[in-house]
N, C-alpha and C positions, 0 to 999 in steps of 0.2 A: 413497760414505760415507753411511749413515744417518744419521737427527737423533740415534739413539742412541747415535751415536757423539762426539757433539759432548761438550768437555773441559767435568765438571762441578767447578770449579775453584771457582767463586765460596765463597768463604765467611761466614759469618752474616754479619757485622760490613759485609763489603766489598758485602753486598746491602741492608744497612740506610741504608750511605752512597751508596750509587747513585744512588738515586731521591733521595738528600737534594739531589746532584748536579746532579740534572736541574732540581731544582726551584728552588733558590735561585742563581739567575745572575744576571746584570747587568741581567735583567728587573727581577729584585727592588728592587735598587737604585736603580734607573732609572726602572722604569715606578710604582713606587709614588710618584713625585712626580706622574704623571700623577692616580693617584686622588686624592688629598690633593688637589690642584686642583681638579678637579670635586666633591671629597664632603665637602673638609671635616674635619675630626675625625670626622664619622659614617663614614667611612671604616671608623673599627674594627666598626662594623657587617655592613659589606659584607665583613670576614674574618673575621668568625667567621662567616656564614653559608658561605663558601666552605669552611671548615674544616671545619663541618659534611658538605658535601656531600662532598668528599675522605676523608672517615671514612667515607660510607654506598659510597663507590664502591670504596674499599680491602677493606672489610667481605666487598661481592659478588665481588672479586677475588681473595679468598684463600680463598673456598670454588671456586673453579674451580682457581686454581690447584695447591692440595692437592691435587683429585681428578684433575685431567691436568695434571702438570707439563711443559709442552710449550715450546719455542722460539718468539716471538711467539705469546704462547698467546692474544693478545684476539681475535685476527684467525682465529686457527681456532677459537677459540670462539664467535665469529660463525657463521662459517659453518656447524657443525656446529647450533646451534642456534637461531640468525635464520633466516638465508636464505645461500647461495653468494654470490649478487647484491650483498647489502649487505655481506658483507664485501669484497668485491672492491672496493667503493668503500670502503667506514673504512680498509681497509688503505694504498689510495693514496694518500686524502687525508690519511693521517695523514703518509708518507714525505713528501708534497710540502710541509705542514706544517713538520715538522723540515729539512728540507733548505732551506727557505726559513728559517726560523728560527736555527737552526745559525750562517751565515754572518754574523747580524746581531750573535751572539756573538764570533763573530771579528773583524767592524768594533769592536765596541766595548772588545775587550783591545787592536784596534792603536791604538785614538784614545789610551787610555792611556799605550801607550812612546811614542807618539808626541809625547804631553806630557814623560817623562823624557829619547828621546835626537828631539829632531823632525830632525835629520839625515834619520833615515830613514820614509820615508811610513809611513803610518797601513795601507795598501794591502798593503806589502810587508811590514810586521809581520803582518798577518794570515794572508798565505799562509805565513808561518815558522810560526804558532801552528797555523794547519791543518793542515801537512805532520806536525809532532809530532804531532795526535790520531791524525794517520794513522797513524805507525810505532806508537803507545802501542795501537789500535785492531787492528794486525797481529799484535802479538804475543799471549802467550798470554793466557788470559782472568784467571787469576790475577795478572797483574801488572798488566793494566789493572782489575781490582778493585781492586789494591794502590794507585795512584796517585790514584784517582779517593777511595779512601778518605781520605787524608792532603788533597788537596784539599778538600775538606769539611771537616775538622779544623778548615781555616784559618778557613771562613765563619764556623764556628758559635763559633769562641774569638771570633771580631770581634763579633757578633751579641751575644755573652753580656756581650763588653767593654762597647758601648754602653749595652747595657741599666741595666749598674751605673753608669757615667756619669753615665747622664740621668738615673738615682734620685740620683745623688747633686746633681745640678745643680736638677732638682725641690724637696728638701729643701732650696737654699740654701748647699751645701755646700763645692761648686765654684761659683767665680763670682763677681759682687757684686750680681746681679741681687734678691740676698736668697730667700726662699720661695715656691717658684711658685704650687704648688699645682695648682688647677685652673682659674689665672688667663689661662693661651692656648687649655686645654682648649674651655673654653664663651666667649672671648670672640675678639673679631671678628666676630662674628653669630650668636655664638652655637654649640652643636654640631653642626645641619646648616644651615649659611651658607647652600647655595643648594638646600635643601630635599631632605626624605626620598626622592625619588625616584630622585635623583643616588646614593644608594644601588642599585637594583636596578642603572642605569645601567653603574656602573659593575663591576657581576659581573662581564662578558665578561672585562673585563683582568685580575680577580681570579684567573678560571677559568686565565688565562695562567701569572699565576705560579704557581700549584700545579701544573702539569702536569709531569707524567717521576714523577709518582708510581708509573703504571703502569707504569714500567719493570721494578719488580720482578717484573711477569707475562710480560714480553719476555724477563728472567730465568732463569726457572722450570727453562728446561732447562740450564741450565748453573749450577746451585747444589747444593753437596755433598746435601743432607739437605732436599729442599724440603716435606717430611712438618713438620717441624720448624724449622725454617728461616722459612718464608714467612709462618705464621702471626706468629712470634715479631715479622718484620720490619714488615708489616704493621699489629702493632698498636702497634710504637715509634714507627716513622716518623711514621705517624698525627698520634699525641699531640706526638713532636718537631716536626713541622712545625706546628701549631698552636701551641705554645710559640714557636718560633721565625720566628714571623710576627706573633703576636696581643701579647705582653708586646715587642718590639724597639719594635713600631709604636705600642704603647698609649703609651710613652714618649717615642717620636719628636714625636706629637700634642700632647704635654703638654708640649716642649722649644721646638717649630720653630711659629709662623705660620704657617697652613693656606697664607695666599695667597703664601709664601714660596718654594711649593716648585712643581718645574718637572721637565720631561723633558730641563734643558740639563745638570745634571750631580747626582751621586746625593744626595737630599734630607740621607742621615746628613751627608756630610761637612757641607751645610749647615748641619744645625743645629748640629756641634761648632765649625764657623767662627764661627754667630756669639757663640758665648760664648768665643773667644780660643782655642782648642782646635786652632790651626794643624796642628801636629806629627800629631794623634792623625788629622786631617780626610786628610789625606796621605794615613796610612796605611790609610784607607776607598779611597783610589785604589787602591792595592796589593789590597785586597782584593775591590773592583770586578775584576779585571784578573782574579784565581784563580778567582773566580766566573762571571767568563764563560768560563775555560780548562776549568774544571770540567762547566759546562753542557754544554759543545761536546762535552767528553768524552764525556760519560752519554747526551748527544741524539746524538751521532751511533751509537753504541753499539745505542740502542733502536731507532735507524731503520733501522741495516743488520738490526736481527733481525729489525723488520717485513719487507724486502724481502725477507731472507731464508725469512720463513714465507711471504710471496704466493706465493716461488717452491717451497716443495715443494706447494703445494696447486694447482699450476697455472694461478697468476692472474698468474706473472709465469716469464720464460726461465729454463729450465731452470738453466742453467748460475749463475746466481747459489745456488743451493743447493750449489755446490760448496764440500767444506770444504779450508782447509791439514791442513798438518802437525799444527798445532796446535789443530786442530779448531774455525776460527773460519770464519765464513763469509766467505772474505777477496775474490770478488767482489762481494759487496754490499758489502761494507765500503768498496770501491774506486771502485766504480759513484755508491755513495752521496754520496762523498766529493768525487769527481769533478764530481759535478751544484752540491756547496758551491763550490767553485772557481770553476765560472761564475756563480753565483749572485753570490758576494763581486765581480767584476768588474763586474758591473750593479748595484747597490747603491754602487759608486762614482759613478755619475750621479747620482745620489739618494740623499742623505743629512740631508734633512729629518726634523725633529718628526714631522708629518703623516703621512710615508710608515713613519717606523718607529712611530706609532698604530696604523695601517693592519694592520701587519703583526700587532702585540701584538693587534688584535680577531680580525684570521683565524685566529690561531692558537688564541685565543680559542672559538670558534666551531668550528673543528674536531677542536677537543682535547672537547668537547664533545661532539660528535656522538660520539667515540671513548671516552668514558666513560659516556654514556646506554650505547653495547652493550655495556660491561661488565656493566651493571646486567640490561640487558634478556636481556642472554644467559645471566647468572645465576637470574634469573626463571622462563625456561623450561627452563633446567637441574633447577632443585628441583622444578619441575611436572612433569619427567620423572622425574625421582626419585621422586617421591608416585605418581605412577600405577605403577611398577613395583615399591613399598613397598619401596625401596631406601634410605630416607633415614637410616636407622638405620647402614647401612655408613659414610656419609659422614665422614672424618677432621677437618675441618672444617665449621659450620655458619655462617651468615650470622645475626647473631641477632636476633630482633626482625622475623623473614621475616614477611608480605610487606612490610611498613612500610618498612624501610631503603630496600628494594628502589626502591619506587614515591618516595618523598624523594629518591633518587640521581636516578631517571628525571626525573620533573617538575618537580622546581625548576632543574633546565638548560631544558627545554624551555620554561617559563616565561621563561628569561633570554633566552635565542634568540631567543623572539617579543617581546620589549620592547626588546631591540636593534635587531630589525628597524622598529621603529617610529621610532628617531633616525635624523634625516637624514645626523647624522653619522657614522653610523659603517653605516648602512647598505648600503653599498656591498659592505664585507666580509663580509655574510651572503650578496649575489650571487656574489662570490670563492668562498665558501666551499663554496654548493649547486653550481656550475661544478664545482669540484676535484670534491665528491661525487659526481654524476651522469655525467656522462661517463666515468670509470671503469666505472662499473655499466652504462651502455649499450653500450659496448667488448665486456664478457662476457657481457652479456647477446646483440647480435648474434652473437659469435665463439662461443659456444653452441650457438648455436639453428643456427647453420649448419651446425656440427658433429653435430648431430642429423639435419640436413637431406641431410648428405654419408650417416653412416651410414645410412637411410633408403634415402639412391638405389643404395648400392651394395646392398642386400640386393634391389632389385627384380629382379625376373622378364625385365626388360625391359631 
């Protein structure tokens, strides 16, 4: 079965909440007490620049994807217009990314029943919530669009609920705290308590929760009308996801003590706890729980497509390019799923702060690398296009070429090398170049040998 044959099911609505999917999980929840820790109320600083940068890399993704709507279209968008080599690595270390990430989603919906029924481990909730992506993951693509949409619903009704909340708790309204103001905003040290720096710092985790944007370009081949479609979704998401990161948290900061908040459990309910808000703080549990089911969804979703595209462009076995019935690549799916399994079993060792930092910066970091080739592969996409004075066909344009372009690239690369400068978290930029290079050295020898066999068999000798 050709990729043309893959079921193009998706429609508008279920490709706009995908990537919503991907991006607001129990990362969000969770790891945004880690920034607030380190940054502060500048914090909101550090998301509107990541907003930004999510708009210039969405911008160069939807002029590629318009013009080759393809299945894991990053990764042959690489390759076609980087290098073979480097896609061969973004491809991998993006699977080994998600695949490590994934499972951390499923730790963290089982800590949750495991707080409603603790009968049963937090371990064996997990593997229950992973087995359902998998059957939701199996079936057709239409119905895991369907689910993965109504999932989203829930975040974004909770997200908007907050916001009106803590406006109204802000005003005085709720409470007896009286009128806040911008009385926790700037005090405690002020708006950057331990200085502006602790902004760039903390990009990497920023870069974390924005990612599964690009899943709409993993998409591409499997959505009704991607002429139509991708653009539309692309530049809603965008904007919803800035809205629903930048106004949730502008409020949070205004509500909660910076030094209040923590990676032990999700900042919102904190701040609803502590103005008596028990009841509503709960149901941030509940919605912690969807948000990571959500995630797991959309992230496992994106990674078997990646594994799915290494495998028709010959960067991974054959037989993962096999489709079902239903036209889904249901050994990657399986493969993919598989590797979470072991993954969630070693993560029961370890279930420190520290190691799920650790993870939030790698992921950090190579979700990165995987959004610079967006841009970079868009770049020399339009430079193809100019030199064959083709650009006037183009159904999509990136606007503002080459500025977006070079913003999307450089202000990651910039974040990469000021990461690499903390001792803290440096370690996960070594995690990260490992997962990168060794892929690419893999294809690079398995190549060149292949070059080297054909070579000896045409000799004379």
């Amino acid at each position: 079965m050709t990729e043309k044959e893959m079921n193009r099911g998706l429609k508008n609505r279920h490709l706009q909440l995908i990537s919503l999917g991907g991006v607001i999980g129990s990362g969000y929840f969770l790891g945004t007490g880690y920034i607030l820790e380190k940054a502060g109320p500048a914090a909101i600083v550090s998301y509107l620049l990541g907003g930004a940068i999510v708009l210039c890399v969405m911008l160069c993704l939807a002029e590629l994807a318009v013009a080759e709507p393809i299945a894991g279209s990053f990764i042959t968008y690489a390759r076609k217009y980087i290098n073979p080599t480097w896609a061969c690595g973004v491809g991998w270390t993006y699977w080994i990314t998600w695949v490590s990430y994934v499972p951390s989603e499923m730790i963290a919906a089982g800590i949750i029943m495991n707080n409603f029924v603790p009968e049963v481990s937090q371990l064996w909730w997990a593997i229950v919530f992973c087995l359902l992506v998998t059957v939701i993951n199996l079936f057709q693509v239409d119905k895991f669009g369907e689910s993965e949409f109504w999932l989203a619903i829930i975040k974004i009704f909770a997200l908007m609920a907050f916001a009106v909340v803590g406006v109204l708790i802000i005003l005085g309204i709720i409470g007896d705290q009286g009128y806040l103001g911008t009385t926790l905003l700037l005090g405690s040290g002020g708006f950057a308590p331990n200085g502006y720096w602790a902004i760039i710092v903390t990009m990497t985790i920023i870069l974390v929760n924005f990612q599964g944007t690009e899943i709409i370009g993993l998409a591409a081949g499997e959505c009704e009308d991607p002429e139509q479609s991708i653009p539309v979704a692309v530049r809603n998401v965008s904007w919803r996801i800035i809205a629903l990161y930048i106004i949730p948290i502008s409020v949070l900061i205004s509500i909660l003590p910076w030094d209040k908040a923590s990676l032990e459990e999700s900042v919102f309910a904190v701040a609803l706890s502590y103005y008596g808000l028990d009841k509503f703080a709960a149901f941030f549990s509940f919605v912690v729980l969807t948000a990571a089911l959500s995630c797991t969804n959309s992230g496992l979703y994106g990674t078997s497509r990646a594994l799915y595209s290494l495998s028709k462009i010959g960067m991974a076995p054959k037989s993962l390019s096999r489709l079902n019935k239903n036209g889904m690549p249901q050994n990657s799916v399986i493969v993919t799923i598989a590797t979470c399994w072991l993954i969630i079993l070693l993560y029961s060792f370890d279930t420190s702060d520290m190691a799920y930092t650790y993870l939030l910066s790698l992921s950090g970091f190579t979700g990165a690398v995987a959004w610079i080739s967006i841009c970079w592969s868009q770049y020399n996409f339009r430079r193809h296009c100019e030199a064959r004075n083709s650009v006037d066909r183009l159904r999509y344009k990136t606007p503002l070429f080459p500025f977006v372009t070079q913003f999307g690239i450089w202000t990651q690369v910039i974040c990469i090398i000021i990461v690499a400068s903390e001792p803290e978290l440096r370690e996960t930029i070594y995690l990260g170049l490992i997962s990168l290079i060794i892929p690419m050295a893999v294809y690079k020898a398995g190549h060149s040998h292949k070059k080297w066999k054909q070579s000896l068999e045409k000799s004379n000798w």
